[in-house]
C-alpha positions in Angstrom: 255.1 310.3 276.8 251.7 310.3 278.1 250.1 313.1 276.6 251.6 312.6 273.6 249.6 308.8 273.5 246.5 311.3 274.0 247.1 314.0 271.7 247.7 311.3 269.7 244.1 309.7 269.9 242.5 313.5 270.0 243.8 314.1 266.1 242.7 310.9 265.4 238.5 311.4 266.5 239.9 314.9 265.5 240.8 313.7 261.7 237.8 311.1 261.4 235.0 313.0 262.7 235.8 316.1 260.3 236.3 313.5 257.1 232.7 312.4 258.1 231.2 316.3 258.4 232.3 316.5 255.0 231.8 313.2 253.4 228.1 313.2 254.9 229.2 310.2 256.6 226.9 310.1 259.8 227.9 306.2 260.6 231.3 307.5 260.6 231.0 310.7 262.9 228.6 308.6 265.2 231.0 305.8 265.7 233.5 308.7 267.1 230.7 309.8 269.9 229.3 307.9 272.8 225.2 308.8 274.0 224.4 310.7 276.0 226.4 312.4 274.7 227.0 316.9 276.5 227.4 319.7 273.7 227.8 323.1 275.2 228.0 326.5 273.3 227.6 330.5 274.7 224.4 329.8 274.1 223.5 327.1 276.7 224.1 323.2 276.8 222.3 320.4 276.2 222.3 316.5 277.0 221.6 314.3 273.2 220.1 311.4 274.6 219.0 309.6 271.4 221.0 308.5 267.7 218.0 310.2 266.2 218.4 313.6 267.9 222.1 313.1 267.2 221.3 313.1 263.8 219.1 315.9 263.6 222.2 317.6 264.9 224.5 316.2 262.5 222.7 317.1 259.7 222.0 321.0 261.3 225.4 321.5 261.2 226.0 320.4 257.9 223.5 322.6 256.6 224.9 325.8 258.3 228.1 325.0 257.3 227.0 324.4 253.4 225.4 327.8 253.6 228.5 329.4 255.3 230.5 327.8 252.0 232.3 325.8 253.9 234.3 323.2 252.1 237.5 322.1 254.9 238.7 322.8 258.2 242.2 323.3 259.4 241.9 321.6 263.1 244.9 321.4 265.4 245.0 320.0 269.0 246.3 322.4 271.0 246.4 320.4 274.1 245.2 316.3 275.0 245.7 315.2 278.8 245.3 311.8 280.4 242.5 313.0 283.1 242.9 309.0 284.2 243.5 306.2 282.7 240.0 305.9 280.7 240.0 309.6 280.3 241.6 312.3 278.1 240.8 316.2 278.2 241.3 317.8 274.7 241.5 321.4 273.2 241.6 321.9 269.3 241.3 324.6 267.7 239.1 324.8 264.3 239.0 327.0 261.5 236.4 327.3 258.8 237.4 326.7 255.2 235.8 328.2 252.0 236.6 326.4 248.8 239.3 329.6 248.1 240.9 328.8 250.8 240.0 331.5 252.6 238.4 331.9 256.3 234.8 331.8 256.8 234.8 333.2 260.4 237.1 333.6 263.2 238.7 330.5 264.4 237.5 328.7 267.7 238.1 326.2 270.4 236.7 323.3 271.7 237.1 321.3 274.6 236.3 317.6 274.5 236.1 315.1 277.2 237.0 311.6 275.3 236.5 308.3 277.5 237.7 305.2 276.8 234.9 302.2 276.3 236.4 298.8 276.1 239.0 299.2 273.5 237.7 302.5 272.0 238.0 306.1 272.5 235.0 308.2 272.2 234.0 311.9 272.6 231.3 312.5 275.7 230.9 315.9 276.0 232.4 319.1 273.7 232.0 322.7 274.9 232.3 324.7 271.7 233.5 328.7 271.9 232.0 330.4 268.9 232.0 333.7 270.3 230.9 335.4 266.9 229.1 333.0 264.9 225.2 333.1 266.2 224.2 330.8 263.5 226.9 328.4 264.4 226.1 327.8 267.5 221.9 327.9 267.3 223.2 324.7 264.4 224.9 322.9 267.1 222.2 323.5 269.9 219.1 322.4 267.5 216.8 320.3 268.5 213.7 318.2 266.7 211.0 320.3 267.1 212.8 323.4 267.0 213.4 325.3 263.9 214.9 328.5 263.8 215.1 331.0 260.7 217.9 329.5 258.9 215.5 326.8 257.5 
């Protein structure tokens, strides 16, 4: 009964925070996170301390995923566990939508560590494994100040 109160609160950050990608939303997506907040890819990992660095990321993944022709995702939880009572460890797995439906890359997991804050349940940390999409992962890793070759 447990894990399926988890799973349950998973597809929910799960549901919201992919409505917001799309809808541009960044109040929405952010209210889903807590700072600092620990994003991991192949390529490294890397602590977001501030709401504006946040955003830079936000809007670095939108980008990427405009240019890949991304329009939806088809996101499942594969697996939400009660860690303790405050905490929930989360596996979904995300695949990239074109506007015909089809593809746009291989699909991918991601682990999240969600804590609960008072009343609400927010994402801490996310280590993402995009084992084929350099781009993808240079989006979620970018930083003010740094600009790679996709700009």
């Amino acid at each position: 009964m447990q894990d399926s109160a988890a799973e349950s609160i998973a597809e929910e950050l799960l549901y919201i925070t992919g409505k917001a990608l799309l809808e541009a939303d960044f109040r929405m997506f952010s209210e889903c996170f807590r700072l600092p907040q620990m994003m991991e890819t192949v390529d490294g990992r890397r602590l977001i301390a501030t709401e504006s660095e946040f955003l830079y990321t936000f809007n670095s993944v939108r980008r990427h995923l405009h240019k890949c022709g991304v329009v939806d995702f088809a996101r499942t939880v594969v697996s939400a566990k009660f860690l303790d009572a405050d905490t929930i460890g989360s596996t979904h797995v995300s695949i990239l939508l074109g506007a015909d439906g089809q593809e746009r890359g291989r699909p991918y997991p991601v682990y999240s560590v969600i804590r609960r804050h008072g009343n609400i349940w927010q994402i801490v940390s996310s280590l993402y494994a995009i084992l084929d999409n350099p781009a993808y992962n240079e989006a979620l890793m970018a930083t003010p100040g740094f600009h790679s070759t996709d700009h």
